[in-house]
C-alpha positions as CSV (number, residue, x, y, z in Angstrom):
1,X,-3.4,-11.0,5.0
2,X,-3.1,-12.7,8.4
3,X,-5.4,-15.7,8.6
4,X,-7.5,-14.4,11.4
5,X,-8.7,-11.4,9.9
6,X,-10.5,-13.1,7.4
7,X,-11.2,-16.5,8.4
8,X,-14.2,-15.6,10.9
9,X,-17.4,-12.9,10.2
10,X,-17.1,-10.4,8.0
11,X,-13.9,-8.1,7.3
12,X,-14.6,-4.7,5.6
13,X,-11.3,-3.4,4.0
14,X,-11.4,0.4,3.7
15,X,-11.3,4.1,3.9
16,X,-13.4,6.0,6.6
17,X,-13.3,9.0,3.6
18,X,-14.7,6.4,0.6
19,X,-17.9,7.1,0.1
20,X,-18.6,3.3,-1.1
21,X,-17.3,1.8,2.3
22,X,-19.3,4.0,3.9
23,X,-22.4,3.2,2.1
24,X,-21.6,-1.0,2.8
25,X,-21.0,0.2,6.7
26,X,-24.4,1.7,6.6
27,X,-26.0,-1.2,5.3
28,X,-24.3,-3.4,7.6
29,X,-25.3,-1.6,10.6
30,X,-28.8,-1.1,9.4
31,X,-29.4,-5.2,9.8
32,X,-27.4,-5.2,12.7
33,X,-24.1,-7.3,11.5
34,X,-21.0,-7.2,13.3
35,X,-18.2,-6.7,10.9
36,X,-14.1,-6.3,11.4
37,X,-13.3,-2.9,9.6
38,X,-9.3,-2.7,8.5
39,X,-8.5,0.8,7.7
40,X,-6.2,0.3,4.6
41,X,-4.5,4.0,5.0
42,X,-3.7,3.1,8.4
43,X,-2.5,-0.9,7.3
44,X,-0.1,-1.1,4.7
45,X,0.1,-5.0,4.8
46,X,-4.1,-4.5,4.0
47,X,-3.4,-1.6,1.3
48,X,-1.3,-4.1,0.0
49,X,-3.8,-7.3,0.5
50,X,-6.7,-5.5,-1.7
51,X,-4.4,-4.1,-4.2
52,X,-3.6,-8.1,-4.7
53,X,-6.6,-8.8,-5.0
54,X,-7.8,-6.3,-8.1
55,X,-4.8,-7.0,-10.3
56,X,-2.5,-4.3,-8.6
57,X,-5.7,-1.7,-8.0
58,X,-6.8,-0.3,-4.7
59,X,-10.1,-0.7,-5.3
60,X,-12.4,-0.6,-1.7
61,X,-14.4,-1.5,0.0
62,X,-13.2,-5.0,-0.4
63,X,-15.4,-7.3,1.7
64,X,-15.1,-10.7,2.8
65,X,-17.4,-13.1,4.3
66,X,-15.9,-15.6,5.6
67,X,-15.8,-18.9,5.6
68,X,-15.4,-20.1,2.1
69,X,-17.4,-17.0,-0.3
70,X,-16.0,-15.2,-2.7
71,X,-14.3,-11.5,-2.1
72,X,-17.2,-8.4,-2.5
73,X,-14.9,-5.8,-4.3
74,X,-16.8,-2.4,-4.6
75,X,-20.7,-4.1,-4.3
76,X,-24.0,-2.3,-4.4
77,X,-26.4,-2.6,-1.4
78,X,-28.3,-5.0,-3.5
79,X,-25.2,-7.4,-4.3
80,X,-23.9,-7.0,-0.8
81,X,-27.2,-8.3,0.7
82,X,-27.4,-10.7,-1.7
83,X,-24.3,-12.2,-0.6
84,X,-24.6,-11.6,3.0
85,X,-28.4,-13.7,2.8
86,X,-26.7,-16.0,0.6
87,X,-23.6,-16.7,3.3
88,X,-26.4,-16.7,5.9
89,X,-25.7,-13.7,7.7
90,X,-28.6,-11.7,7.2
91,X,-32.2,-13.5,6.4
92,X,-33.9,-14.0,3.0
93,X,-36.4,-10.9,2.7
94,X,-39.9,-11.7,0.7
């Protein structure tokens, strides 16, 4: 996948019709954070990215926070905010 798309913020790879990416879009916009979204029925060098990235699988949404954390494949709100207050992006909640 081309350097850019994933080397700043947050990239969200996947489907407006997937219920799951919708779901991590919600949460996202809930705490207010910007995100790229790459459409991977519209992007076949992305369809092609995430597929590499599950062991030949389409499996989505596929998130990435950049810099330097580890690829969110499918996560549940809790695991996505885990990792987003974990990369910084979203505050610790007591």
């Amino acid at each position: 996948m081309d350097e850019a798309t994933t080397s700043d913020g947050i990239t969200v790879f996947g489907a407006t019709w997937c219920g799951d990416t919708k779901r991590s879009q919600a949460l996202l916009d809930r705490l207010g954070i910007e995100y790229a979204f790459v459409d991977v029925d519209l992007s076949a060098e992305a369809s092609h990215w995430v597929a590499a990235q599950n062991g030949g699988q389409r499996r989505i949404p596929a998130i990435v926070l950049a810099p330097n954390q580890p690829i969110l494949i499918e996560p549940s709100d809790p695991e996505l905010l885990a990792a987003l207050q974990g990369a910084g992006y979203a505050p610790a909640i007591a």
